[in-house]
N, C-alpha and C positions, 0 to 999 in steps of 0.2 A: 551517499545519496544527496546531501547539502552539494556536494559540487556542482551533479546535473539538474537539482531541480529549477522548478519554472518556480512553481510556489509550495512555501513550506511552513504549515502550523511554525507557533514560535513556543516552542516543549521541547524536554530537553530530549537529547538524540536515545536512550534508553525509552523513551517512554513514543518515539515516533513511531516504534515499528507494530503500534498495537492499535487498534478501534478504537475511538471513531478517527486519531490525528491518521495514522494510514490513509484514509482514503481522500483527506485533502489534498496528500501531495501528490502533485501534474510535474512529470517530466518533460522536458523539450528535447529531442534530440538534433542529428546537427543538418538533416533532411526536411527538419521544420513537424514531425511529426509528434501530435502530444502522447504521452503515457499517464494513462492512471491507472489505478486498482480495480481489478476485475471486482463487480461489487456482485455478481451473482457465487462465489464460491462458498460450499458447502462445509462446512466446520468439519476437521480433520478427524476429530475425539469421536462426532457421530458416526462416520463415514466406518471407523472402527471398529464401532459397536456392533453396527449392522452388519457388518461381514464378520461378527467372530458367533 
């Protein structure tokens, strides 16, 4: 993820892929289009619950 990003909290890479440094990093790709973290998704753990 460090290769593509546009910008990237400065935490170590174990600790990037979790709330809130997630949703800082903005990818660029090479169309000029940005990427970030979809900030509407629904926690996995509840989503489970509910359907068991």
């Amino acid at each position: 993820m460090r290769k593509y990003a546009k910008f990237i909290p400065n935490v170590p890479s174990e600790m990037l892929v979790h709330r809130p440094w997630i949703d800082m990093v903005k990818i660029e790709t090479e169309d000029c289009r940005e990427w970030v973290r979809e900030p509407f998704v629904v926690d996995v753990w509840m989503d489970s619950g509910v359907a068991g």
